[in-house]
C-alpha positions as CSV (number, residue, x, y, z in Angstrom):
1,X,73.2,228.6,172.4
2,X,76.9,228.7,172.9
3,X,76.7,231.8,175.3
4,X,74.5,230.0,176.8
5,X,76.4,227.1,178.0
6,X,79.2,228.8,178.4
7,X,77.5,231.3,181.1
8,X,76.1,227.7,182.3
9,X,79.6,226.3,182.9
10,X,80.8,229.5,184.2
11,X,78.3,230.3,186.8
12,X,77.8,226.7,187.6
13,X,81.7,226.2,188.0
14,X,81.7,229.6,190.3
15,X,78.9,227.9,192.5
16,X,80.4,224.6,192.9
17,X,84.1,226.0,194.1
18,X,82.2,228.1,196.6
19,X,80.2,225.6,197.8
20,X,83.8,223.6,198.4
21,X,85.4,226.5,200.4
22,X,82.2,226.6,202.5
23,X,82.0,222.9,203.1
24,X,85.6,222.5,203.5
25,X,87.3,218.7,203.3
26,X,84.1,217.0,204.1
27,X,86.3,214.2,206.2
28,X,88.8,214.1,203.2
29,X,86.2,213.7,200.3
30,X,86.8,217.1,198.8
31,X,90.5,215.9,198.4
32,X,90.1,212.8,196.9
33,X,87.6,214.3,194.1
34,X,90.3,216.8,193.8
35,X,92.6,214.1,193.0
36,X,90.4,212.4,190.9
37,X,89.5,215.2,188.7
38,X,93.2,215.4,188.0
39,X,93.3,212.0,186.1
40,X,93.0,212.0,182.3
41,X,91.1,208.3,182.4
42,X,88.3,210.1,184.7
43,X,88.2,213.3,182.5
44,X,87.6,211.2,179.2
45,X,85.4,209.0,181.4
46,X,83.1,212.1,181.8
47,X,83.4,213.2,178.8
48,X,81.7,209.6,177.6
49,X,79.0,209.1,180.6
50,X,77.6,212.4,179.4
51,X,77.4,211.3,176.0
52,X,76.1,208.2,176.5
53,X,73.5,209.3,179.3
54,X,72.3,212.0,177.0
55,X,72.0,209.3,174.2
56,X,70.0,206.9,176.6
57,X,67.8,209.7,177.6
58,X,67.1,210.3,174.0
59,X,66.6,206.7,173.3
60,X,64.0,206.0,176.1
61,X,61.9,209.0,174.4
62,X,62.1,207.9,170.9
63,X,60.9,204.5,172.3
64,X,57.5,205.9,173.7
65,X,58.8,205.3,177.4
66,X,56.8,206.2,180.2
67,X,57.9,209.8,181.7
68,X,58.7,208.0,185.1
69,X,60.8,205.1,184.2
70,X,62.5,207.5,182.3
71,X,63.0,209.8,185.1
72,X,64.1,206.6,187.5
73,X,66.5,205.7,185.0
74,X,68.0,209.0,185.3
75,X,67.6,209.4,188.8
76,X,70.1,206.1,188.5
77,X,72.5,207.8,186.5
78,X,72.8,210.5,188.4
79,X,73.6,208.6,191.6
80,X,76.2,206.6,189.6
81,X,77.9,209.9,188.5
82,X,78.0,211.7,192.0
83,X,79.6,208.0,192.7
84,X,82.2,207.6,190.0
85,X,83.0,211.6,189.6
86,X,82.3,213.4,193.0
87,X,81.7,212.2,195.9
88,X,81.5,215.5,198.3
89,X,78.4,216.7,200.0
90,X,79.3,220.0,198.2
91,X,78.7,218.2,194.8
92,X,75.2,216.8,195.8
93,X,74.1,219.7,197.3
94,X,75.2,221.2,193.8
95,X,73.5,219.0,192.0
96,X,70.4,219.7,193.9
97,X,70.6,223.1,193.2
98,X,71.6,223.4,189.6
99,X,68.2,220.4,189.1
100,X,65.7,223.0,190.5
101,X,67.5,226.2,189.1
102,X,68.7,225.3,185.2
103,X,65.4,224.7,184.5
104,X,63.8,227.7,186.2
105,X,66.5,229.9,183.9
106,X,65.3,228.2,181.1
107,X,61.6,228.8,182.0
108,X,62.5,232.6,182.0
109,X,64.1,232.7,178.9
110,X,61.9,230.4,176.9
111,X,59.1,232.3,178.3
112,X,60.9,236.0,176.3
113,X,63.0,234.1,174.2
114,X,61.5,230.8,172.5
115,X,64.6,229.7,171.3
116,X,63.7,225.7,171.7
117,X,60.8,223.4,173.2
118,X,60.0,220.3,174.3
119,X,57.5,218.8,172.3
120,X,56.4,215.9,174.4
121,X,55.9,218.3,177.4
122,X,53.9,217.2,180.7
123,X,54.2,220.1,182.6
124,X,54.2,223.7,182.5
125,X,56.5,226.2,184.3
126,X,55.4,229.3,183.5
127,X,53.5,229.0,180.1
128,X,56.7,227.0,179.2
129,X,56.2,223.5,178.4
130,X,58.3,221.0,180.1
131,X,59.2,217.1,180.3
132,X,59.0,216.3,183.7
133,X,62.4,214.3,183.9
134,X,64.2,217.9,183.0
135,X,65.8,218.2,186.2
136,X,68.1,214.3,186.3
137,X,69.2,215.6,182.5
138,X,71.0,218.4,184.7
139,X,71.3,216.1,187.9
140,X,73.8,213.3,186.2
141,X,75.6,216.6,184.2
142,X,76.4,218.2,187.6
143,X,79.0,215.7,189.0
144,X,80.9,215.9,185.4
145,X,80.9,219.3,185.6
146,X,82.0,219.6,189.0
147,X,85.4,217.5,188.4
148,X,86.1,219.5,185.5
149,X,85.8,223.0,187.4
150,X,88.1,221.6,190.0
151,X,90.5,220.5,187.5
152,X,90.5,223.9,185.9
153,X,90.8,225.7,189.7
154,X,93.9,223.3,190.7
155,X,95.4,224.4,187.4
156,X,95.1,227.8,188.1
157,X,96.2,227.7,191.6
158,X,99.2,225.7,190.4
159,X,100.1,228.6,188.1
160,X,103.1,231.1,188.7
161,X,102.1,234.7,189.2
162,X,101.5,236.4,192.2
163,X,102.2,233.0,194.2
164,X,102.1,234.8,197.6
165,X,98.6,236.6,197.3
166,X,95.0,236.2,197.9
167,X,92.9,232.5,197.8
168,X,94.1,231.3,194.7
169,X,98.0,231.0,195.5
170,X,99.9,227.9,194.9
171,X,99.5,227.0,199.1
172,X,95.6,226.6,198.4
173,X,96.7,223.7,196.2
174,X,96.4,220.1,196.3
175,X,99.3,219.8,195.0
176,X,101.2,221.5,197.5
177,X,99.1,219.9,200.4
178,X,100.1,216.5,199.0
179,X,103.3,217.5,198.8
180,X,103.6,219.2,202.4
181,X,101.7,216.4,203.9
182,X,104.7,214.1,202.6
183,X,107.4,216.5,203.7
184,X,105.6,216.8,207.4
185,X,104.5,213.1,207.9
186,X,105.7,211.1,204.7
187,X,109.6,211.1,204.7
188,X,109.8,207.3,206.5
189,X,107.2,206.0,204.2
190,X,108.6,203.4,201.8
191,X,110.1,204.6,198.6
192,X,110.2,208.6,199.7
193,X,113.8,208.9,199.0
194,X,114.8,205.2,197.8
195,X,118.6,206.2,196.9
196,X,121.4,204.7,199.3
197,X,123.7,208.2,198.6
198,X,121.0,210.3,199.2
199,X,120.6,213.2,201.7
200,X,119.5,210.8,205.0
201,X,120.4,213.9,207.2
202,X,118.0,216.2,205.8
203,X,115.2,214.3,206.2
204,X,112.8,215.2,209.6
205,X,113.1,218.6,209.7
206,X,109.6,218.8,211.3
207,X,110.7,216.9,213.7
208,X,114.2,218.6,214.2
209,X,112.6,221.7,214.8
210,X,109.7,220.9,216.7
211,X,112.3,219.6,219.1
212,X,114.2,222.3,219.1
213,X,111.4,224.3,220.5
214,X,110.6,221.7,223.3
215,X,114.2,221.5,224.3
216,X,114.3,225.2,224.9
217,X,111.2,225.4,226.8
218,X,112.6,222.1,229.1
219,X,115.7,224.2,229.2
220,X,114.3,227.8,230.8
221,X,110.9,226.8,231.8
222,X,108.7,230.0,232.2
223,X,109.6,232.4,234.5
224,X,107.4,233.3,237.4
225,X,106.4,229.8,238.0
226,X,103.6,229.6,234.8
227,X,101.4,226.6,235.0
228,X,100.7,226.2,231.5
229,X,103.3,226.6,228.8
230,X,102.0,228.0,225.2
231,X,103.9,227.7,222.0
232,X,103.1,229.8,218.5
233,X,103.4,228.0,214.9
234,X,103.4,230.8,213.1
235,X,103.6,229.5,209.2
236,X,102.4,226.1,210.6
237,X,101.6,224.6,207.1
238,X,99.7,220.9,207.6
239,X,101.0,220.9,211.4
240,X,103.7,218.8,212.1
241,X,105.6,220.9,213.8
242,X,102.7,222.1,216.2
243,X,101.7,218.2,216.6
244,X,105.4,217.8,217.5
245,X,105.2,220.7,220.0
246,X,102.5,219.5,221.5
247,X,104.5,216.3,223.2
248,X,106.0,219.0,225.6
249,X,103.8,222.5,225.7
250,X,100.6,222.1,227.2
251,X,98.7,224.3,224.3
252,X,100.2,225.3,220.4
253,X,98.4,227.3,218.1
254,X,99.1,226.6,214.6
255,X,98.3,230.1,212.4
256,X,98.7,229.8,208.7
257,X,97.6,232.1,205.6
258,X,96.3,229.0,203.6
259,X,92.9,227.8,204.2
260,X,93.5,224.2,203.0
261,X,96.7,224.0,204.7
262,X,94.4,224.7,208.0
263,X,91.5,222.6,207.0
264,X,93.8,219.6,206.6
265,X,95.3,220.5,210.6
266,X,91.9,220.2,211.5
267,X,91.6,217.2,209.9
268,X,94.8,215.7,211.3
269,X,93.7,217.2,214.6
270,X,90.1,215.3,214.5
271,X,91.2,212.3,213.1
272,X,94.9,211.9,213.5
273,X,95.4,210.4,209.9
274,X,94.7,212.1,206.1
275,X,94.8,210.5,203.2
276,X,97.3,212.2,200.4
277,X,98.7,211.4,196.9
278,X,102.5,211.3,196.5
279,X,103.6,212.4,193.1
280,X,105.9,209.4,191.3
281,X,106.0,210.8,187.6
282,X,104.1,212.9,185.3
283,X,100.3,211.9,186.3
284,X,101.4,208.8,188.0
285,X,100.5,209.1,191.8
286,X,101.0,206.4,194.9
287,X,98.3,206.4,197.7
288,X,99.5,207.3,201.4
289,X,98.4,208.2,204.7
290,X,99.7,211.3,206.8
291,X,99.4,209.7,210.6
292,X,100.2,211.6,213.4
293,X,102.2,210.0,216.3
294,X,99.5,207.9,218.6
295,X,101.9,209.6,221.7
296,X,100.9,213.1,221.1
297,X,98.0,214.8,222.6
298,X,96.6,216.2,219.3
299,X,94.1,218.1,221.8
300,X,96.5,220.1,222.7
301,X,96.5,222.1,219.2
302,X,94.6,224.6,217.9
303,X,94.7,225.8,213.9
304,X,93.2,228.9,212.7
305,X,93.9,231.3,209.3
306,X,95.7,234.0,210.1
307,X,98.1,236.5,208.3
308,X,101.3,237.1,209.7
309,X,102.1,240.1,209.1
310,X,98.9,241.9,210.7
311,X,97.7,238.9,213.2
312,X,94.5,239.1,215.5
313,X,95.3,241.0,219.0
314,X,93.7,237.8,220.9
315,X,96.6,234.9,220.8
316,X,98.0,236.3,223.8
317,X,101.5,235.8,224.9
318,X,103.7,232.3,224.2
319,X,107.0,230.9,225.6
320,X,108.0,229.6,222.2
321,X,107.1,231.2,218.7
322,X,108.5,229.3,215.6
323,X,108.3,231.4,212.4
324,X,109.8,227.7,210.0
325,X,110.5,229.0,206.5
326,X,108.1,231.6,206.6
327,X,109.6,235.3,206.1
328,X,110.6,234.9,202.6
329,X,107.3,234.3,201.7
330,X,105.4,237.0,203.7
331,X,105.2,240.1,201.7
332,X,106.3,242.3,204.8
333,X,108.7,240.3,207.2
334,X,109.7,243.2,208.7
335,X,105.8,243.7,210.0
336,X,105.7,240.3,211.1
337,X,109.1,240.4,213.2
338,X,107.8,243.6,215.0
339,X,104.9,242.1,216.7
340,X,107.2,239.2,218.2
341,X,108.3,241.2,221.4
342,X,103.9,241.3,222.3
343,X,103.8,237.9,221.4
344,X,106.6,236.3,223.5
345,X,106.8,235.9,227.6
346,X,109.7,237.1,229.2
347,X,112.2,234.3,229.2
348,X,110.4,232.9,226.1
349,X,112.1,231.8,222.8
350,X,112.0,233.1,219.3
351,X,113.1,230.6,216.6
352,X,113.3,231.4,213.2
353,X,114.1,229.1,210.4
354,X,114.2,230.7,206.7
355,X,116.4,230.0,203.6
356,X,115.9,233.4,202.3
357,X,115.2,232.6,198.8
358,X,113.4,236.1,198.7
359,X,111.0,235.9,195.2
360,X,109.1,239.0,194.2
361,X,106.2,237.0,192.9
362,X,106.1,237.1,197.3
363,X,107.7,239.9,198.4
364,X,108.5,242.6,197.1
365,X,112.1,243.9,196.9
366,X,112.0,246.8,199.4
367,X,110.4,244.4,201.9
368,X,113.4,241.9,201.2
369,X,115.8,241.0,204.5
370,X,118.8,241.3,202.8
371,X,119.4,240.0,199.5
372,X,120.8,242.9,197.8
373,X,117.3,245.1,199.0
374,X,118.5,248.7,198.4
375,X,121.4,248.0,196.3
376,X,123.3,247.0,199.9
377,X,125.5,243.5,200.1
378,X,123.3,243.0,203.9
379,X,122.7,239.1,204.1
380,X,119.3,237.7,205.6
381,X,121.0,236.4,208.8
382,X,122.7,239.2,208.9
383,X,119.7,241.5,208.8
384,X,118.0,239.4,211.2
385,X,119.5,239.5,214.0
386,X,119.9,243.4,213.0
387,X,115.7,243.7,213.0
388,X,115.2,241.6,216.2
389,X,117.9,243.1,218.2
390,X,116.8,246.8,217.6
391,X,114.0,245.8,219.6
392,X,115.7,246.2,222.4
393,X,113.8,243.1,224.0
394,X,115.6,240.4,222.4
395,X,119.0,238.4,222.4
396,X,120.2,235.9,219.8
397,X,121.0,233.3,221.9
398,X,121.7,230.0,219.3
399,X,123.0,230.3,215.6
400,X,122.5,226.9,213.1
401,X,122.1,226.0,209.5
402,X,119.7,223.4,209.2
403,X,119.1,221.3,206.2
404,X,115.8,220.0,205.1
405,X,114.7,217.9,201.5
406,X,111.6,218.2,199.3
407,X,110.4,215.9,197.6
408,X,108.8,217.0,194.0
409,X,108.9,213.4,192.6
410,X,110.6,210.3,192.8
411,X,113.6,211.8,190.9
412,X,113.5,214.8,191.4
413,X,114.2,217.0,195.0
414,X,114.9,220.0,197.2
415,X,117.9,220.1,199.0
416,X,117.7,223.0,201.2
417,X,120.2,224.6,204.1
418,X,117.7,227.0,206.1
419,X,119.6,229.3,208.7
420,X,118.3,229.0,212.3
421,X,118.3,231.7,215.0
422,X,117.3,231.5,218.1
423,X,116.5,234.7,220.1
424,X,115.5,234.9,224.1
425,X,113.3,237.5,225.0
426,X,114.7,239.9,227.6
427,X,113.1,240.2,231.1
């Protein structure tokens, strides 16, 4: 029996986290059962509906109850558990699936291996006897189980390793949604940074360099008379740079490497709000809402996955690209700075933010711009402008350090000095 279950929970757990990715937010309902698989008071709350369901069921049968109230009675349950511990269209279509498909398994494997019956059996699947309320037993389960297999993925996305690679790094998160939906939209919202000496200036970076960008573009409109000006996020997280953009250029295009930092652009971009939690202490959360501006055209933006270092051949030509914190977590910068030149109009900017707090857990040492790569003393900045200027298409045209703050929790925060060049590409 144990291998049993346990291939149960595995292959169930596998089906419901691809049924997520497929789905995607579902209007924000995958991220709030995200969020509410991460309490302890919902996990023990599972832990007793199951017990107490499977008692009830075993109750009504003891009792002589008729096979259909029982079943009705567990039909109830099971709608009060896809209430109380899911929630997603993901999880019901789950449910659906595991009600018809557990008990088809066990038809094949009672039917070789009799390793249990049902003695009160109404119906027969396959020479197997069965009791015809079977399938709620593993409809009210399913919810329960789905929580607890997204509380075992966030854990493992949360954990360090190879943070940079694949689906399962730490920007897949809800935890680092949450916290990037605060950074992006959240730094104004009561109780963010409640400390009279603290870092006021670094708060809005978003903003800071979303303007930035605009002000260029104001500044040397395109050349040639262009109609339509474009701008690149490249890194664009959950968009509030590119929403930012979008007050001035007529199209941006938000590319990121994360599929949930995407999905919640779309969101934002659909609905122009999403709900996040804000980490306070520990397990203890506050309840917000990321709103973008009512002023900006959020039609104007357009969010897709990409990879930056090898990125589709149809995005066409900008007059701004903004790469904002990005190359020290690419695992190959240097690929992803030589297909700027293609990317950028003549007369168009390049601006590139970045702390260069090179990891190899991202990028490899080799790959690194400066920071002792090669047993050399080269700083990133200095690097840089090295890299872009070899191009032979590019002048560095604006040199700034700009500081920024992360919030982890309410006592506890980032306080980051990124370096920002800005680089005008050559006629």
């Amino acid at each position: 029996m144990p291998p049993l279950l346990a291939a149960f929970y595995g292959v169930g757990g596998g089906l419901l986290l691809t049924l997520d990715h497929v789905l995607g937010d579902q209007g924000g309902r995958l991220a709030a059962a995200r969020e509410r698989a991460r309490r302890p008071a919902v996990v023990a709350a599972g832990a007793g509906f199951l017990a107490a369901s499977l008692a009830t069921s075993a109750f009504l049968l003891d009792a002589g109850t008729d096979f259909r109230a029982i079943g009705a009675v567990l039909a109830a349950l099971t709608a009060s558990a896809w209430v109380a511990f899911d929630g997603t269209w993901s999880g019901l279509l789950f449910a659906a699936l595991v009600a018809v498909a557990a008990p088809a398994s066990e038809a094949v494997i009672l039917h070789y291996v009799p390793l249990w019956h049902y003695p009160q059996a109404d119906v027969v699947l396959w020479d197997v006897g069965f009791v015809s309320w079977v399938p709620w037993c593993y409809g009210f389960y399913s919810p329960v189980l789905a929580a607890y297999s997204r509380l075992v993925a966030q854990g493992e996305a949360a954990t360090p390793g190879a943070p940079g690679q694949g689906d399962d790094n730490v920007y897949e998160s809800d935890q680092y949604v949450s916290e990037y939906l605060a950074f992006h939209y959240g730094q104004r919202a009561e109780g963010y940074l409640p400390y009279s000496p603290g870092p006021q200036f670094a708060l809005d970076y978003v903003a800071r360099v979303g303007n930035k960008c605009r002000g260029l573009v104001l500044r040397d409109p395109p050349a040639g008379g262009a109609s339509r000006t474009r701008a690149l996020d490249l890194g664009c997280a959950v968009g509030g740079a590119s929403f930012e953009m979008a007050r001035t250029f007529d199209e941006v295009v938000g590319v990121d490497s994360s599929q949930a930092f995407v999905d919640c652009c779309e969101e934002l971009r659909a609905r122009g709000e999403k709900a996040y939690a804000r980490r306070e202490e520990g397990r203890v959360f506050s309840d917000h809402v990321a709103t973008v501006d009512a002023g900006v055209d959020r039609g104007r933006c357009r969010f897709r996955r990409g990879d930056a270092c090898d990125l589709p051949g149809d995005l066409g030509q900008f007059d701004c690209v903004l790469l904002s914190n990005l190359l020290c977590r690419l695992p190959d910068p240097y690929a992803c700075l030589a297909q700027l030149a293609g990317l950028t109009r003549p007369g168009g900017h390049v601006v590139v933010t970045s702390p260069f707090s090179w990891l190899e857990g991202f990028t490899a040492p080799a790959n690194w711009l400066g920071g002792g790569a090669w047993g050399s003393g080269a700083r990133g900045r200095d690097r840089l402008r090295e890299v872009m200027c070899a191009q032979g298409c590019f002048e560095l045209v604006e040199e700034d350090d700009v500081p920024f703050l992360i919030r982890e929790h309410a006592r506890k925060y980032q306080l980051v000095y990124s370096h920002c060049a800005v680089f005008r590409r050559l006629a």
